[in-house]
mmCIF file of the C-alpha atoms, coordinates in Angstrom:
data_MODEL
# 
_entry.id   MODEL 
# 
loop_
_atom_site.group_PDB 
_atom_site.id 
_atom_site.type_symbol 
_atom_site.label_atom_id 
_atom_site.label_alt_id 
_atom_site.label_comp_id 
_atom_site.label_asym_id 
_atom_site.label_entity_id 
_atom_site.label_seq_id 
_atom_site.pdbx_PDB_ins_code 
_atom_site.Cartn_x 
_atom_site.Cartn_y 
_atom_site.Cartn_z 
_atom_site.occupancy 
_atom_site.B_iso_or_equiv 
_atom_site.pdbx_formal_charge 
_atom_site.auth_seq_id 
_atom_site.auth_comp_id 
_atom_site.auth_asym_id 
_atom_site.auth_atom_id 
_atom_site.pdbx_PDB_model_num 
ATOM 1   C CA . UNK A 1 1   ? 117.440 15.086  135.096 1.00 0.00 ? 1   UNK A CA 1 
ATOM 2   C CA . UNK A 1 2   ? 119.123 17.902  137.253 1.00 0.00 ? 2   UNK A CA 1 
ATOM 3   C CA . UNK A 1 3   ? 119.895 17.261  140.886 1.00 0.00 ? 3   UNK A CA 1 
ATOM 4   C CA . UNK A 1 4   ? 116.329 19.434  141.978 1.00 0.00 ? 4   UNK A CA 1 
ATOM 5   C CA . UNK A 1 5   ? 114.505 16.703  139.975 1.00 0.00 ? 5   UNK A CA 1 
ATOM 6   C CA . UNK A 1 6   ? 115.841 13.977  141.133 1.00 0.00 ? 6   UNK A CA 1 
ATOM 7   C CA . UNK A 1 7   ? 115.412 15.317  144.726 1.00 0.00 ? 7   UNK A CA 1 
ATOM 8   C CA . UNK A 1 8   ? 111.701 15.222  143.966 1.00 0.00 ? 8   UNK A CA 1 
ATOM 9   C CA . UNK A 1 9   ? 111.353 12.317  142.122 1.00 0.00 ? 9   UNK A CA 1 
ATOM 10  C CA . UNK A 1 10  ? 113.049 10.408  145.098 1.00 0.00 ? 10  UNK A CA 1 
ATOM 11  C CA . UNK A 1 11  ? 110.898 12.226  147.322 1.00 0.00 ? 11  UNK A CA 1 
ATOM 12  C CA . UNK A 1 12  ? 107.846 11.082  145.419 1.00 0.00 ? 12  UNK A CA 1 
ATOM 13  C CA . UNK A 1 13  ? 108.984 7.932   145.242 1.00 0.00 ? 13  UNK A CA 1 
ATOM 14  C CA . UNK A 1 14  ? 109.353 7.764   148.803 1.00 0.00 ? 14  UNK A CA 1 
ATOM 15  C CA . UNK A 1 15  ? 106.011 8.652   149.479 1.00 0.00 ? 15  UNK A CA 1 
ATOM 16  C CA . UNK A 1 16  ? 104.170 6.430   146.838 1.00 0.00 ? 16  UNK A CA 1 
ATOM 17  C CA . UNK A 1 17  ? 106.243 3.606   148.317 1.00 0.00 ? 17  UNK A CA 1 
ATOM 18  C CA . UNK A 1 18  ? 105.134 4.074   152.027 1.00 0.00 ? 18  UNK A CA 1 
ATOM 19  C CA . UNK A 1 19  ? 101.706 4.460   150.647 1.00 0.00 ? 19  UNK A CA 1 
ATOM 20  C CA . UNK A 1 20  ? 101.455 1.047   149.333 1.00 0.00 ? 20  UNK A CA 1 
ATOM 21  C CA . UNK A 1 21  ? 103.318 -0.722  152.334 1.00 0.00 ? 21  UNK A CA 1 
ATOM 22  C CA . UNK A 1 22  ? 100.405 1.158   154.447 1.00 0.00 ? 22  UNK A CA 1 
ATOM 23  C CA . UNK A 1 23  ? 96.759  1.196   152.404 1.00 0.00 ? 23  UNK A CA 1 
ATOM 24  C CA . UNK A 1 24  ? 95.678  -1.949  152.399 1.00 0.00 ? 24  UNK A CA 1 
ATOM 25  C CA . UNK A 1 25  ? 92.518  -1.519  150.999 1.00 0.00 ? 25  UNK A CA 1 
ATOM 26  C CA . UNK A 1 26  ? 92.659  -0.920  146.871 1.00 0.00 ? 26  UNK A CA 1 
ATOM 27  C CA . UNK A 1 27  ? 90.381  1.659   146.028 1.00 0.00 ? 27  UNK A CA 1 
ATOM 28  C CA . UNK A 1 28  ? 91.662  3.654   148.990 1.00 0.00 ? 28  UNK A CA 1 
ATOM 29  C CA . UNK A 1 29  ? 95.065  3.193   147.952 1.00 0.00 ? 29  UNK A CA 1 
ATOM 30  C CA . UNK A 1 30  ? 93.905  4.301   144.382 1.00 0.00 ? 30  UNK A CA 1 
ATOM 31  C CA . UNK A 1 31  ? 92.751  7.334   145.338 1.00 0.00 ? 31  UNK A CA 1 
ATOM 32  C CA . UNK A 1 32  ? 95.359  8.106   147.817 1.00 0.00 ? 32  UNK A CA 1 
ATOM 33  C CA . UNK A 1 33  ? 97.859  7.608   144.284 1.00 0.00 ? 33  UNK A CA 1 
ATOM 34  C CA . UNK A 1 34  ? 96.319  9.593   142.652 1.00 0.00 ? 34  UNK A CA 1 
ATOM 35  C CA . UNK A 1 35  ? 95.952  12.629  145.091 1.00 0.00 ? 35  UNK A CA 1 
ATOM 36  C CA . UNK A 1 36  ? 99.703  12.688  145.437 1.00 0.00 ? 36  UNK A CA 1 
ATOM 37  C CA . UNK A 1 37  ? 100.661 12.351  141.516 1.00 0.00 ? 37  UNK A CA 1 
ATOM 38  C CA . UNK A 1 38  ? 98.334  15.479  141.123 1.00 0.00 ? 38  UNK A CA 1 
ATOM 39  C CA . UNK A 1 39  ? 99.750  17.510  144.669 1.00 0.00 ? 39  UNK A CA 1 
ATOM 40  C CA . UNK A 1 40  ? 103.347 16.560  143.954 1.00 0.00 ? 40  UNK A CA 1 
ATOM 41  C CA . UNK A 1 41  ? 103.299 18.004  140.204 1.00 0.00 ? 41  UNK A CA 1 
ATOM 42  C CA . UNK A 1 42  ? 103.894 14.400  138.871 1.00 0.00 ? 42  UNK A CA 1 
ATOM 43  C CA . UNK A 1 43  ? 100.705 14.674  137.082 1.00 0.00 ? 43  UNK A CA 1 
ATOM 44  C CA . UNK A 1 44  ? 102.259 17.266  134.101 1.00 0.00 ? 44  UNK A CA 1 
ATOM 45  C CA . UNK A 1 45  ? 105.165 14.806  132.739 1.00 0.00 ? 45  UNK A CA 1 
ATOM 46  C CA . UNK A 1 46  ? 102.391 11.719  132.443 1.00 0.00 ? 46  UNK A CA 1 
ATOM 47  C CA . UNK A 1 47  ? 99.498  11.180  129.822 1.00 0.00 ? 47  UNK A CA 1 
ATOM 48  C CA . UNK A 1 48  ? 96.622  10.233  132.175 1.00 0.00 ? 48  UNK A CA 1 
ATOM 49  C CA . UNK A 1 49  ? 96.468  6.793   130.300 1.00 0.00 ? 49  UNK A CA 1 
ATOM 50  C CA . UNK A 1 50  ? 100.233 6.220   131.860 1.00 0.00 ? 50  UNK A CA 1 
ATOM 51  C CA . UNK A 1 51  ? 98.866  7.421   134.776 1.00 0.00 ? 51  UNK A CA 1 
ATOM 52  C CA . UNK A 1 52  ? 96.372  5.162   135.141 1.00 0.00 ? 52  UNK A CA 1 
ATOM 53  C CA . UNK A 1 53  ? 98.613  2.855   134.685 1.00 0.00 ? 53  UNK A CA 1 
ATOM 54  C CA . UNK A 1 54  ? 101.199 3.206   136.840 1.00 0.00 ? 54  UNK A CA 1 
ATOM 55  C CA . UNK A 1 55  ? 98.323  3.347   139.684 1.00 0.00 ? 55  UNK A CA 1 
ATOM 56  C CA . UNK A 1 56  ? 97.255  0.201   138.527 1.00 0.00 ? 56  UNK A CA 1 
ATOM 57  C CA . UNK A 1 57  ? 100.583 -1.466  139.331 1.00 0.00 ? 57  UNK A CA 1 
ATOM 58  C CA . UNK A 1 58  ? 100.934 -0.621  141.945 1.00 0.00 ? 58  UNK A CA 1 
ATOM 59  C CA . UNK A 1 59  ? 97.964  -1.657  143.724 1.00 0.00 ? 59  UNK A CA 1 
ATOM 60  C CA . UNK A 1 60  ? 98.652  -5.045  142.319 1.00 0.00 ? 60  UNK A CA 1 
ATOM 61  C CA . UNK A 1 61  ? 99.129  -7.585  144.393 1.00 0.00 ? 61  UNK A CA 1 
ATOM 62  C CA . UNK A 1 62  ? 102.160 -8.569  142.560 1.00 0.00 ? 62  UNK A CA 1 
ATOM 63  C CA . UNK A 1 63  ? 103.937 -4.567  142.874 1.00 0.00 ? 63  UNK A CA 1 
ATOM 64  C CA . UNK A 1 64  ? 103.052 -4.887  146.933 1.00 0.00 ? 64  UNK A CA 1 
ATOM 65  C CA . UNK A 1 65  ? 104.592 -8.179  147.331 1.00 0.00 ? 65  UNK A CA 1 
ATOM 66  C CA . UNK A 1 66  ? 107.678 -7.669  145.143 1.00 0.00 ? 66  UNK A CA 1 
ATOM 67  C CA . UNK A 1 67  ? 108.597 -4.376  146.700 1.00 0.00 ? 67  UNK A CA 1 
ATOM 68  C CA . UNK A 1 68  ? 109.621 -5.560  149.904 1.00 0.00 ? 68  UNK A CA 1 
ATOM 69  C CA . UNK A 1 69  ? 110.695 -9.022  148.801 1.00 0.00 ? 69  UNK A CA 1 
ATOM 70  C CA . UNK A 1 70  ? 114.350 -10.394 149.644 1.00 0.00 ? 70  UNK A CA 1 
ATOM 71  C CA . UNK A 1 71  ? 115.686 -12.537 147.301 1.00 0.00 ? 71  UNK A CA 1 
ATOM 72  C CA . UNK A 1 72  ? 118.410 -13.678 149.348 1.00 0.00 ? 72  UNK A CA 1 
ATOM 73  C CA . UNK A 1 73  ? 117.275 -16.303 151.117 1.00 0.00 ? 73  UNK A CA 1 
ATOM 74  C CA . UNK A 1 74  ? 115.975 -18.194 148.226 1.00 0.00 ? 74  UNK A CA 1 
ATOM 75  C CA . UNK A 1 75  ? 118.987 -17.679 146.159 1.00 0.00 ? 75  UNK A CA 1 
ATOM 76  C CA . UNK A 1 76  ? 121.246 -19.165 148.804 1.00 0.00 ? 76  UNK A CA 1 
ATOM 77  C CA . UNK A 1 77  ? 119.035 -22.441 148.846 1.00 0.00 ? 77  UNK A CA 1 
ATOM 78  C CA . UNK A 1 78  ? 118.729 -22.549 144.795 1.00 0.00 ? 78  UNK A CA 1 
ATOM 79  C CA . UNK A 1 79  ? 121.089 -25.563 143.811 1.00 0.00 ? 79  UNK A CA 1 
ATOM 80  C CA . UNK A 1 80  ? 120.354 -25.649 140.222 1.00 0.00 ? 80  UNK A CA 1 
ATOM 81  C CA . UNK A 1 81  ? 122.254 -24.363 137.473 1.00 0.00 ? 81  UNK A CA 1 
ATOM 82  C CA . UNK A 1 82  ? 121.889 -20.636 137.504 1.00 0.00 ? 82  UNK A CA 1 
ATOM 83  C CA . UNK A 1 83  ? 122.154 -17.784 134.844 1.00 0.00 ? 83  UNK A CA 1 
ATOM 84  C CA . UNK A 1 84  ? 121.040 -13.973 136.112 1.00 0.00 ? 84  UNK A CA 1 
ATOM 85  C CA . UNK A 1 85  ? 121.855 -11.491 133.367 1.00 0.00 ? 85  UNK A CA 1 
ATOM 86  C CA . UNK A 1 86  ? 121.505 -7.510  133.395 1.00 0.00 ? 86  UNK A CA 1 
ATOM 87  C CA . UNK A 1 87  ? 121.536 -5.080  130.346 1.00 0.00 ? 87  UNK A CA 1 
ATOM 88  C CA . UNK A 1 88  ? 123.833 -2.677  131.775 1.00 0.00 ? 88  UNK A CA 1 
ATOM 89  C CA . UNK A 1 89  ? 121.325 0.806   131.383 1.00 0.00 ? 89  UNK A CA 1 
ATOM 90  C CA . UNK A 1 90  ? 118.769 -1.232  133.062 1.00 0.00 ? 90  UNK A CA 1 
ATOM 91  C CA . UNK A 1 91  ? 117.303 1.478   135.174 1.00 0.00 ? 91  UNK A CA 1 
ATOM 92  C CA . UNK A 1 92  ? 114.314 -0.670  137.187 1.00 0.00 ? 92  UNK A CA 1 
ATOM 93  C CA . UNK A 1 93  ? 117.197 -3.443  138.205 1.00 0.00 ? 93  UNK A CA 1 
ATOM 94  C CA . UNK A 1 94  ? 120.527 -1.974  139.180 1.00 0.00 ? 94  UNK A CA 1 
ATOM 95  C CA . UNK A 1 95  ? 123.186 -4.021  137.181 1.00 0.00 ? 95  UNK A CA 1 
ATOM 96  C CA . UNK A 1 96  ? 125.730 -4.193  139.366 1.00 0.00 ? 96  UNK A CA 1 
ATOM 97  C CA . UNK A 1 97  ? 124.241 -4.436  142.635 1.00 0.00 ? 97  UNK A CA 1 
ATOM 98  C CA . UNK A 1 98  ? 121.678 -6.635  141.590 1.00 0.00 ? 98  UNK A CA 1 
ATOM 99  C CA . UNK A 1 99  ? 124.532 -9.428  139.999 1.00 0.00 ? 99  UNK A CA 1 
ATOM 100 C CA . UNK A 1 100 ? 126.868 -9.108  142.828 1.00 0.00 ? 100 UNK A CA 1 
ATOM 101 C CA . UNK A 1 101 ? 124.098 -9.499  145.577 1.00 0.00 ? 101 UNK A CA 1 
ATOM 102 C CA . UNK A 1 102 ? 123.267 -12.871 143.148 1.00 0.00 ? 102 UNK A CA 1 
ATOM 103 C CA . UNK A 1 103 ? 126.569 -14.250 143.118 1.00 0.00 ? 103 UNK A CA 1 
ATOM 104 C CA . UNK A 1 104 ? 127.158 -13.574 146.875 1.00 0.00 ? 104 UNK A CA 1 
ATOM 105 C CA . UNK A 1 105 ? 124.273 -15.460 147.825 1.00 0.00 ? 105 UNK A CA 1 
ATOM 106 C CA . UNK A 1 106 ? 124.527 -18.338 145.349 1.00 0.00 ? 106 UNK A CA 1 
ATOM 107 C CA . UNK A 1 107 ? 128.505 -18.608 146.902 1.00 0.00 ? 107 UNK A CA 1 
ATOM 108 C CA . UNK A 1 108 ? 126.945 -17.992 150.450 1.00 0.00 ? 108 UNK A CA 1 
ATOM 109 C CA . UNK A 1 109 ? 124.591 -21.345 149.658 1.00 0.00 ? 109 UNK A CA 1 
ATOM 110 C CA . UNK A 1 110 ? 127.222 -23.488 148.045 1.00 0.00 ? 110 UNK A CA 1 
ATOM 111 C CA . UNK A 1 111 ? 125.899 -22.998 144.423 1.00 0.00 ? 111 UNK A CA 1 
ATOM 112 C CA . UNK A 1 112 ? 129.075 -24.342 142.315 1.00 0.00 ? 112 UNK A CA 1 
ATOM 113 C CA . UNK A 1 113 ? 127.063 -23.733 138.541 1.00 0.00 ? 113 UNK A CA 1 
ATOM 114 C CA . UNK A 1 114 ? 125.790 -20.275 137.505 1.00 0.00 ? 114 UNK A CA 1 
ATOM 115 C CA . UNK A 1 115 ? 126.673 -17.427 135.913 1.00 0.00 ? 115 UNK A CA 1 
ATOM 116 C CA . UNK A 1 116 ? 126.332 -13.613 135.999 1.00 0.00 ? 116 UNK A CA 1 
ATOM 117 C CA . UNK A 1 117 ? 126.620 -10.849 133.473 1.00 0.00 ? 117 UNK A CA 1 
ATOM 118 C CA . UNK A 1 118 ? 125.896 -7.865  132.606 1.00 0.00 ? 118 UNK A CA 1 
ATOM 119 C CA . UNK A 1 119 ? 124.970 -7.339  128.960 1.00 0.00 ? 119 UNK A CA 1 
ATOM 120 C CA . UNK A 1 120 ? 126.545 -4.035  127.141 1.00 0.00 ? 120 UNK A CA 1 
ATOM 121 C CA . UNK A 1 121 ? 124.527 -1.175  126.114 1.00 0.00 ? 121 UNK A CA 1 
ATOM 122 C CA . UNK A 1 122 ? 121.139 -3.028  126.930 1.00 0.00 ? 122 UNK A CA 1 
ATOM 123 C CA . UNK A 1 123 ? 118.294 -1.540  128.556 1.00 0.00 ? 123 UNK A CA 1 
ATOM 124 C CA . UNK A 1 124 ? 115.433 -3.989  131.183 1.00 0.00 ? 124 UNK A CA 1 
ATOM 125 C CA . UNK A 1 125 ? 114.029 -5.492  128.282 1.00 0.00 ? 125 UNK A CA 1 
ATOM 126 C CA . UNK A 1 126 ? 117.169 -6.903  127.024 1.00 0.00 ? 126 UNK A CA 1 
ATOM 127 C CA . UNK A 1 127 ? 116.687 -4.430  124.277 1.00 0.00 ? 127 UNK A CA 1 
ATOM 128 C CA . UNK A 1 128 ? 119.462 -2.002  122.490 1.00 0.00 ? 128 UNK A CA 1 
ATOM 129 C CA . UNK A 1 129 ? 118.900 1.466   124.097 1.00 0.00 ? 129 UNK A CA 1 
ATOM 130 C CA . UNK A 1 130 ? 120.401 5.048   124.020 1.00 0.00 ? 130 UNK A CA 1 
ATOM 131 C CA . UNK A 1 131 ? 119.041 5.535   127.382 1.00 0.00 ? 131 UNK A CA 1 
ATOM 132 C CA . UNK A 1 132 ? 117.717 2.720   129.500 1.00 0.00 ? 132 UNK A CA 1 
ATOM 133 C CA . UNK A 1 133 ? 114.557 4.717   130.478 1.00 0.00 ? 133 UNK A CA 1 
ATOM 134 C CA . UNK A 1 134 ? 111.213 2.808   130.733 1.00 0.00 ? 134 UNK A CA 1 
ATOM 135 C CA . UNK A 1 135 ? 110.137 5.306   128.000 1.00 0.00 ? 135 UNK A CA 1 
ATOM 136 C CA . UNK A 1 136 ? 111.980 4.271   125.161 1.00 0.00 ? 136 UNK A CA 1 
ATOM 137 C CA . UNK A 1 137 ? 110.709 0.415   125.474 1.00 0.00 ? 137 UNK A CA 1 
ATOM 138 C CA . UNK A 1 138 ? 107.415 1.110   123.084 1.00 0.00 ? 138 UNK A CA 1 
ATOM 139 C CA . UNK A 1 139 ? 109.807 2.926   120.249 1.00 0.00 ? 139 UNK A CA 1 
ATOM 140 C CA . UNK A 1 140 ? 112.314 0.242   120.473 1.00 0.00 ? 140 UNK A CA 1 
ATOM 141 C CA . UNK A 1 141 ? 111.616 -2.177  117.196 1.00 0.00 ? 141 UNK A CA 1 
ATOM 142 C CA . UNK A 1 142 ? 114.301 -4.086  119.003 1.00 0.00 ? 142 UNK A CA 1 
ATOM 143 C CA . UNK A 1 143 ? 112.495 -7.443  120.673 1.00 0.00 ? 143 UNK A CA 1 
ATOM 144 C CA . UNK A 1 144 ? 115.261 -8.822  122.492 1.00 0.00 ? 144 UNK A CA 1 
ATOM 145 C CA . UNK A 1 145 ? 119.193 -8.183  121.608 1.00 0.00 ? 145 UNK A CA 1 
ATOM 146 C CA . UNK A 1 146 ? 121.019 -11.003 119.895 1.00 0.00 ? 146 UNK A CA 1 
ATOM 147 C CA . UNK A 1 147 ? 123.977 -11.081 122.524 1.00 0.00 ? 147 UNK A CA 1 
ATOM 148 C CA . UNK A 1 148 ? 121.107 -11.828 125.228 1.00 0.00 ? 148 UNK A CA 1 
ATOM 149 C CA . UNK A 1 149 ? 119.540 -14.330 123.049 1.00 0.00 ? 149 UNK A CA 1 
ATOM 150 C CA . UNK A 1 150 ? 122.761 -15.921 122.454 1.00 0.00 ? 150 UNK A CA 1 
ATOM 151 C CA . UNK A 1 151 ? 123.725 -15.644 126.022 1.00 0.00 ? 151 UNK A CA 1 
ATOM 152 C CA . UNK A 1 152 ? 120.814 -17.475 127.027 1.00 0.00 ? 152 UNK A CA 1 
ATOM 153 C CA . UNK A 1 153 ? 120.983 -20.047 124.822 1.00 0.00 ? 153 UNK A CA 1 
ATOM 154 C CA . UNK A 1 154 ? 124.253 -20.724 124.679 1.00 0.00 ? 154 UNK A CA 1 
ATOM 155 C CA . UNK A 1 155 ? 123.795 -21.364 128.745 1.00 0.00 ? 155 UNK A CA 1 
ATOM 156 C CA . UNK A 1 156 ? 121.169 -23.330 127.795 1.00 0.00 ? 156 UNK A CA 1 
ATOM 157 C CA . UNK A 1 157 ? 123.284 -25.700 125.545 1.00 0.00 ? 157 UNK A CA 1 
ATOM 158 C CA . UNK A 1 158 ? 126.425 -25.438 127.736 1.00 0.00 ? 158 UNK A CA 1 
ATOM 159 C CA . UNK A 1 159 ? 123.540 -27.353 130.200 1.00 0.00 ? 159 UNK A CA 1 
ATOM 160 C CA . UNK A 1 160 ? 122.429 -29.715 127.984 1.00 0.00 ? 160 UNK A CA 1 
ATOM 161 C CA . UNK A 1 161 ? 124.853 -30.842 126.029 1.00 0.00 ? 161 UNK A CA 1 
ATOM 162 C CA . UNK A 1 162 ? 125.377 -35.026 126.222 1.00 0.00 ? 162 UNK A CA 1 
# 
């Protein structure tokens, strides 16, 4: 994207985002959605099937809770063995960000046993991806990477080894 779309899309997002904090009733919020996808342009780069879609998320009750949620304070009470991993073109969960905040609040608690990292070349999904963009998921064959598969398991027998 150029710098102009960005602008917009951040703009949009923005907007959509204080939309959903705000309309608490669904079919309002619905139709409020969809009147700025159309007036913002958005409408043109979506099939109305994503559309619909994406309008359906986020009037879920799991989209309004999760977009204001703060991890943090769980994290720094979580005592259990702990293993957050990012593919590093995630573009829904920034890598970086996202594992340092982890590990700062698992340290902040006193959490001596977990592990962070950020998986090469991987996308949300955990899949291989020349992009990272929500689009490619579908046309990825790809389930899940072997390096995250082996990461995870090799946690997993790391913690449960006699």
């Amino acid at each position: 994207m150029d710098d102009d779309q960005i602008a917009k899309t951040r703009e949009f997002n923005k907007q959509t985002y204080a939309l959903v904090r705000q309309e608490k009733d669904t079919a309002t919020l619905q139709a409020k959605l969809r009147d700025l996808v159309e007036n913002s342009g958005m409408s043109a780069s979506l099939p109305p099937a994503a559309l619909q879609s994406q309008v359906r998320l986020m009037v879920s009750p799991w989209f309004r809770f999760s977009l204001d949620y703060d991890p943090v304070p769980t994290l720094q009470k979580m005592m259990c063995p702990v293993l957050a991993l990012n593919g590093e073109k995630d573009l829904q969960v920034a890598p970086k960000e996202n594992l340092a905040k982890i590990q700062k609040a698992l340290q902040d608690g006193g959490n001596k046993d977990f592990q962070t990292a950020e998986l090469p070349g991987l996308n949300h999904l955990f899949q291989h991806s020349p992009t990272g963009s929500p689009t490619e998921y579908g046309s990825i064959l790809e389930t899940m990477a072997p390096e995250a598969l082996n990461a995870v398991s090799d946690w997993v027998l790391k913690h449960t080894a006699p």
